[in-house]
N, C-alpha and C positions, 0 to 999 in steps of 0.2 A: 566540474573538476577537470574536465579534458580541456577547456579553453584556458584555466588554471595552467594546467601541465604544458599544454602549449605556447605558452608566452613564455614559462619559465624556460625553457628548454633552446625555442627561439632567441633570445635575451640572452642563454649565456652561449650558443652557438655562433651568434653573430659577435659578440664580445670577442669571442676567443678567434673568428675569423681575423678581426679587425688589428687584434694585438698580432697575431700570426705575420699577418702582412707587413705590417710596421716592422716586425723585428726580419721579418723576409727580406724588407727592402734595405734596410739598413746596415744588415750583414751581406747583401749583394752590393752593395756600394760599397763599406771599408774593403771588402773583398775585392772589388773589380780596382779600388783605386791603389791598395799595397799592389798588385800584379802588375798596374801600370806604372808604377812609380821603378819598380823592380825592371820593369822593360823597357823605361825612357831612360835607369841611370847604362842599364849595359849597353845598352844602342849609342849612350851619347859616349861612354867610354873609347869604343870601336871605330865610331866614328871622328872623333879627338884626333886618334893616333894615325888614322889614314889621313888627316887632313894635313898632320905634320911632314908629312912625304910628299903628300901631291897636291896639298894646299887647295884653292877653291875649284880648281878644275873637277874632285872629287863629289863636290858637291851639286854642282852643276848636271852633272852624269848620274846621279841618281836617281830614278825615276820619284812619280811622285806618291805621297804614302800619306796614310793615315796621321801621321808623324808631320809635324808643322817645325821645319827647322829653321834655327835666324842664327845668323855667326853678327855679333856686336863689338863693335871695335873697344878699345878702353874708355872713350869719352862718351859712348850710349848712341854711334853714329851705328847706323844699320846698316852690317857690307855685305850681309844675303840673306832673303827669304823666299822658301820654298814654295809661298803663298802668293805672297803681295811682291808687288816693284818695289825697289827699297827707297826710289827717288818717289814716293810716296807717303814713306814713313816717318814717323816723328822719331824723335830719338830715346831710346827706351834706357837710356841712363840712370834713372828712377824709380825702374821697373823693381820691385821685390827679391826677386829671386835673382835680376842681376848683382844688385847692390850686394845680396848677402854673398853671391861668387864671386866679388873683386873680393871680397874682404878677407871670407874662407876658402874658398877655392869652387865651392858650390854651392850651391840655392833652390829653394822648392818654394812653389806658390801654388794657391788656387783658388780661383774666379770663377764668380757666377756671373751669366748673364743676367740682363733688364727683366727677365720674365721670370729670371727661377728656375728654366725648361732643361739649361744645360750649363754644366760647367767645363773649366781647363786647366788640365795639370802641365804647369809649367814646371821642367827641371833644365838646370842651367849649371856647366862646366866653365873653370876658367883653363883656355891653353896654356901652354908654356913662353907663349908672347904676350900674354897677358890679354888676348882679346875673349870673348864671350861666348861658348857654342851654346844655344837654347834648344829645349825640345821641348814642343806644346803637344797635348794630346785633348781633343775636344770629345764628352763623353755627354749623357745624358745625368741629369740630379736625380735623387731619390724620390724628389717631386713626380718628374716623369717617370719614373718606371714605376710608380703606383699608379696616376691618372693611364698610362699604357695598359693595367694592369686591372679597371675598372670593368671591362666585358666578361674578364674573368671572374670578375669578383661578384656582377649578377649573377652569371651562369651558378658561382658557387652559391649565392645567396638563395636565388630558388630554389637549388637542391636542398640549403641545409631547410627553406619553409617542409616541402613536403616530408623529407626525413623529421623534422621536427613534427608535423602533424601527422605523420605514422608512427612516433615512438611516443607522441602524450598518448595517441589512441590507446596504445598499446601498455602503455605505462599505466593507463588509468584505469584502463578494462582491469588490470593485476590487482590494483588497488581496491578499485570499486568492488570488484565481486568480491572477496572474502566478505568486506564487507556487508555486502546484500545477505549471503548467507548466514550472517550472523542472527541465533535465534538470543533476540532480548531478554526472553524469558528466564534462559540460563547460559549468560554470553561467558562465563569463565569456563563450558565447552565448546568453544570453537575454536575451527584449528586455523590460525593465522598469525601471519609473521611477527618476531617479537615487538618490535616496536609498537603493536596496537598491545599488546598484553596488558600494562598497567591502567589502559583506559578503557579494558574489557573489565579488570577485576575492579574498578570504579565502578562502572556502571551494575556489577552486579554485587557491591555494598548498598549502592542506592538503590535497586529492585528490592533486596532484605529490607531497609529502611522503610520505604515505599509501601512495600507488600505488609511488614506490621502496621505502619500507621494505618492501611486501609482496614486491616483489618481490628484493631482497635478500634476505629472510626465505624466498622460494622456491627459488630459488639454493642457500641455505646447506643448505637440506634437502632439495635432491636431490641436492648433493654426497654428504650425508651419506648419504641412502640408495644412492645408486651405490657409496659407498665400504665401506658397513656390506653391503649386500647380494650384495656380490661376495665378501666374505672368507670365508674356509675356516672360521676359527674362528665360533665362536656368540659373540652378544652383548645383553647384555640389559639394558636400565636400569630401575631399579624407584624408584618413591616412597620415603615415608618410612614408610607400609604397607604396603610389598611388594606393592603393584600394577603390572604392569607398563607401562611406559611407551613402553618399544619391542624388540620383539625382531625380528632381522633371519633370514634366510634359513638360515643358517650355525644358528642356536642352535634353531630352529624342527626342520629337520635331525637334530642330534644327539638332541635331546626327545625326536623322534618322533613330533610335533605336527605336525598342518597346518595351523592356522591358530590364534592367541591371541586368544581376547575384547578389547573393549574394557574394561581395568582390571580383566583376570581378575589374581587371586591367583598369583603366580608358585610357591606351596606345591603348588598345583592341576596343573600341569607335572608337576612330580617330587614323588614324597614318599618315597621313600628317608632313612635315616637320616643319611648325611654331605651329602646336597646340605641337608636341611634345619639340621642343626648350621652349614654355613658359611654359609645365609640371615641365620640368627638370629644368629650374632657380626657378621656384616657391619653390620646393621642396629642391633647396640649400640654402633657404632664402632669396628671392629676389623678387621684385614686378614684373610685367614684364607682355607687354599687347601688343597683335598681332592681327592685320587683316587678314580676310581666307576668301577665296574664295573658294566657294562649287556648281556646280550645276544653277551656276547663278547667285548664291547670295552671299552677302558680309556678314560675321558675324566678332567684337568683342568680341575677349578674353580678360578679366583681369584675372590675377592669383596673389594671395595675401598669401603668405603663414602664418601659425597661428603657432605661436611660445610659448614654457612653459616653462621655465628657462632656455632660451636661447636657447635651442633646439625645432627644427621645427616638432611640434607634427603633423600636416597635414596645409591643403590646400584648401581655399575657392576659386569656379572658378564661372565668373558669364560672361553666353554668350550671346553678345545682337545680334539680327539681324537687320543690320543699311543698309538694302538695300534702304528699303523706304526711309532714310534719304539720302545713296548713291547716288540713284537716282533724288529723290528733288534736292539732290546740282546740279547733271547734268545737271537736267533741267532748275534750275538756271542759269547756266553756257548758254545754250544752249538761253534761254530766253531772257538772256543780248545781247547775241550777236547777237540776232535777231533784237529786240529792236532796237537795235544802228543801225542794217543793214536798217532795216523799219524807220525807223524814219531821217535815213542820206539821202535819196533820197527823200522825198519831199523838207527837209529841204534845201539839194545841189539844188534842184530846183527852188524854191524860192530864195534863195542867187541869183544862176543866170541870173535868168528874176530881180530881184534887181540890180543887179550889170550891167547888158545892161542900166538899164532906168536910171542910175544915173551917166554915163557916156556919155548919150545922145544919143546912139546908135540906138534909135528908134524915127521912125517916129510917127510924129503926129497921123498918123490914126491907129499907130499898138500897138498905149498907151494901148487904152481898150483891145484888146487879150492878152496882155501881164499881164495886171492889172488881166484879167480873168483865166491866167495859174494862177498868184501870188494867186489867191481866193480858187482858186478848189484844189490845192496844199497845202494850209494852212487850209480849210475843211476836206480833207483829215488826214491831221496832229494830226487836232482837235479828228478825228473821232477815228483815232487810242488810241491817250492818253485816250480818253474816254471807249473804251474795257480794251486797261489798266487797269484802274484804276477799271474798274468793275470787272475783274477778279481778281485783287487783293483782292476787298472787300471781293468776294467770297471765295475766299484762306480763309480770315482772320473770314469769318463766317462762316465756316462748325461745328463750337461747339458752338457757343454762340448767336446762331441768334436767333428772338422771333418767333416765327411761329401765324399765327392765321387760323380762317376759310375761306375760299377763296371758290368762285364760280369761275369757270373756263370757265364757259361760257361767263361770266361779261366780262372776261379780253379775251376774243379770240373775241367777237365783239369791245372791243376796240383797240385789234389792227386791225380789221378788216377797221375800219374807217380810220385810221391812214394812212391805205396804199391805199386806194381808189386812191387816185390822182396819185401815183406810177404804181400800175397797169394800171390806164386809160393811162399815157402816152404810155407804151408797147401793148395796147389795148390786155390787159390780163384781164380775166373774172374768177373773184374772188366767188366763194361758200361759203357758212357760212353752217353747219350743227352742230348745236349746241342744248343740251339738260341740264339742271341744274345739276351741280355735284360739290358738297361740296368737297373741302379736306383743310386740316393741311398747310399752305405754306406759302412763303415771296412774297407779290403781286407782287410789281415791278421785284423780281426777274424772277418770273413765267410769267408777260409780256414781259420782257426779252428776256426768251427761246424762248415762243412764234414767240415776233416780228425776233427776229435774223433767224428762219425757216423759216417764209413767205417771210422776204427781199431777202431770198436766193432764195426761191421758184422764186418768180418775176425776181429777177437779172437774174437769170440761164434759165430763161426760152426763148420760141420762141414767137415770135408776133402773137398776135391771140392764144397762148393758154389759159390753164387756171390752176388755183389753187383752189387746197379744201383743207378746215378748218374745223377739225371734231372734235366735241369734243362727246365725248361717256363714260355713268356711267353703269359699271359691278357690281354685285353683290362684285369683292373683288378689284374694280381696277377702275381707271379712264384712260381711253386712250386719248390722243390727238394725231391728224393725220394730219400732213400736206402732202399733194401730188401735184406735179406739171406736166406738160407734155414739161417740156426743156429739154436740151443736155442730162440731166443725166451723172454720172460719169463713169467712167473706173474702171474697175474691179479691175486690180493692183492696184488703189487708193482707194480704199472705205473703208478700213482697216486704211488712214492715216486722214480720211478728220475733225478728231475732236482733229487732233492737233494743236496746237498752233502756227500764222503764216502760215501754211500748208495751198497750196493754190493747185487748181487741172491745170495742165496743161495749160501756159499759150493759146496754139494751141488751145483748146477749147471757150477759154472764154478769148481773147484779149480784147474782146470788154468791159467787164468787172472788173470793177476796186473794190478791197475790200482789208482790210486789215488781214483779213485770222485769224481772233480771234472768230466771229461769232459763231462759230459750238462749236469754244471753250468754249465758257460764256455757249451753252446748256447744254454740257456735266458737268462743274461743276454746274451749275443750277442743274442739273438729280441728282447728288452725295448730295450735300443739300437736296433733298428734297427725298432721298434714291429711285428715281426715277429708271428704265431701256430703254435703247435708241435702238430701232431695225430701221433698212434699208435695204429699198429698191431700187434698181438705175439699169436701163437698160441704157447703153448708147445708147443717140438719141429718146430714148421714154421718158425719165420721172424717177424722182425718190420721196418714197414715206418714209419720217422718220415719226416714233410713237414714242410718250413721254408715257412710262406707271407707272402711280403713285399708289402706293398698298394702300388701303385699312385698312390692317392687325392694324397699327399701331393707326390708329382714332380708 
């Protein structure tokens, strides 16, 4: 800005020197030439009237003077000059200013020299004889007293450079600094002169402007990261190079990445053969969605690419992990077939004790045993559809069940009574150790658990032993304990025994008839009621399951 202010400043100082001169010189000239023309007519006047008295003698006797005088006869003969010989002179009969004094009686002329350097005021009287007194006066042009005038005009032109670059210095340091002081933040308080005003309160309509859009713009992307950050699924946006642009919590997760570069290569993540086939169609414009196996587990890819006039600016990829759903269907799969395999063998059973007695196959005395296969077989039938359907309910209420307050000791003495006659027949000796403990739960479902460990306890056990029912309130927990002193299981099996169907060894427990869902209704009973399931099992001594229900959440 100072070299700015200094050109300008310089620029119009020499301007105005330059004009200055010109009109200096030009009013010293009409000025210097009215004063001589003033002082050649009085002088010639003066001189006129002594000459009429003493004629050339008078002229002769006057010393010599700046004043150039010629007396010219009537025909332009030259009959004295103060200068020159006049047997020299051509005859100035032609001359301007004579011409105009024969005619008027006087005449003015002015002549420049060959250079321009100087000129001459001629004025010229006619006497009363009719001959010619001239007065020349030789001065310098306007020309010359400017180029005369050139030393002075450096001298002043230097002075006005430094004056010039002391007053931009100065002029600018004024300007500049308000300036510098100005705080952007809130420029419509600063105090500077008014002409910055209206482009102080601009600047701070565009800081309001500014200042909302950023913060809208901040807004928008932490919604977007609260919403992207919280989801289950992965998600990833990629340029129009498969850079990535942002990947949240969820996709970082699945990866198995901790953290993404800025504008890493999203190839760089996975390189697997089908994540990179659905990169590359994504990325020629094409939707395109692949199953991957990682680890164990099953994940879907969708890749959708994000197109802007027609061309494919990047790439949304959104990866789900559908093990659990993978697995569900297995189990599915796995369940039907069970299903059909349990439920075809009482059924085949019944048909064929049907099928003997209604082709008369059987004897009169062997109706009842056969009617009593047909009972216990269609019992059995019952029993299974009815775990069924209870493990279904429980599938279908793990979100929407009502929970209320439940004493647990309520329901361990009612199934304690439930199973009286059961154990008496095995002459099993049944324990109750129960103390009050409230918790959150679905009754029937939690007599459920319950009854399904004691039947087991009993079923599995030896004659003459015995079972305990404990129920116990901890400071963060409720325990229930059933233990028995039967078979107990086998070690390779006690990892399977709360599957579905899963029955232990028929070698153990021939004797034993169940439909192997039991263990299963506790295990999803425990999962409702955010329960955990520990055992204990020695084979041939006993084994000892605890239902423990936390606290934390009442």
């Amino acid at each position: 800005m100072t070299k700015r202010i200094f050109r300008a400043i310089f620029n119009v100082s020499l301007l105005i020197l330059i004009a200055s001169t010109f009109i200096l010189v030009a009013f010293v000239g009409d000025y210097n030439s009215d004063r001589t023309k003033e002082a050649m007519h009085a002088d010639a006047v003066y001189i006129a009237k002594a000459m009429e008295t003493e004629g050339i003698s008078y002229l002769e006797q006057l010393p010599k003077q700046n004043q150039r005088i010629t007396w010219i006869d009537t025909d332009g003969t030259v009959l004295y000059d103060s200068y020159v010989d006049v047997s020299q002179m051509e005859n100035h009969g032609e001359r301007e200013e004579v011409v105009e004094a024969l005619n008027t009686g006087r005449g003015e002329s002015t002549r420049h020299s060959t250079t321009l350097a100087e000129k001459t005021e001629n004025y010229a009287i006619k006497l009363s004889d009719g001959t010619i007194l001239r007065l020349s006066v030789t001065s310098l042009s306007a020309l010359s007293i400017f180029l005369s005038m050139t030393q002075l005009l450096a001298l002043v032109l230097v002075i006005a450079l430094i004056l010039a670059g002391f007053l931009a210095s100065k002029t600018s340091k004024s300007i500049v600094k308000p300036l510098e002081n100005v705080d952007l933040e809130h420029p419509e308080q600063a105090e500077i002169y008014d002409e910055m005003a209206p482009f102080l309160r601009r600047i701070a309509v565009q800081n309001k402007l500014i200042n909302k859009q950023m913060q809208d713009r901040q807004r928008r992307q932490r919604e977007f990261e609260t919403i992207t950050e919280n989801m289950q699924e992965g998600l990833l946006v990629l340029d129009a190079r498969g850079e990535v642009l942002s990947c949240n919590k969820g996709a970082r997760r699945l990866l198995g990445v901790d953290r993404v570069p800025e504008k890493e290569n999203v190839f760089a993540l996975n390189r697997t053969e089908g994540f990179r086939r659905c990169i590359t169609a994504a990325l020629a414009g094409s939707h395109e969605e692949v199953t991957m196996e990682s680890d164990g587990r099953s994940y879907q890819l969708l890749a959708n690419p994000v197109t802007e006039d027609s061309l494919v600016a990047g790439v949304v990829l959104l990866l789900f992990d559908n093990t659990e759903k993978a697995d569900r269907e297995k189990l599915r799969r796995e369940f039907t077939a069970n299903v059909s395999h349990e439920l075809k063998t009482p059924l085949t059973s019944i048909s064929g004790f049907a099928e003997i007695m209604k082709n008369g196959m059987v004897k009169a005395e062997d109706v009842p045993r056969f009617a009593n296969n047909i009972y216990e077989e269609a019992q059995r039938l019952i029993s299974m559809v009815q775990d069924i359907i209870q493990l279904s309910r429980l599938d279908e209420a793990q979100e929407n069940v009502e929970k209320t307050d439940v004493d647990v000791a309520l329901i361990a003495e009612t199934v304690a009574k439930r199973l009286e006659t059961q154990a008496a027949q095995k002459k099993i000796k049944f324990h109750l150790e129960t103390e009050t403990a409230v918790l959150s739960g679905v009754p029937h479902v939690l007599e459920e658990m319950i009854y399904n460990l004691c039947d087991n306890a009993i079923r599995y056990n030896k004659d003459n032993g015995s079972v305990t029912l404990k129920v116990e309130k901890h400071p963060d927990d409720i325990t229930v304990t059933v233990a028995d002193t039967g078979i107990g299981i086998p070690y390779g099996e006690q990892e399977r025994v709360f599957e579905r169907f899963y029955r232990v060894s028929r070698s153990r427990s021939k004797d034993v008839d169940g439909t192997g869902l039991g263990l299963s209704i506790v295990k999803h009973g425990a999962m409702l009621h955010n329960a955990t399931i520990s055992m204990d099992s020695e084979p041939g001594k006993g084994t000892e399951i605890r239902l423990i229900f936390s606290l934390a959440e009442k």
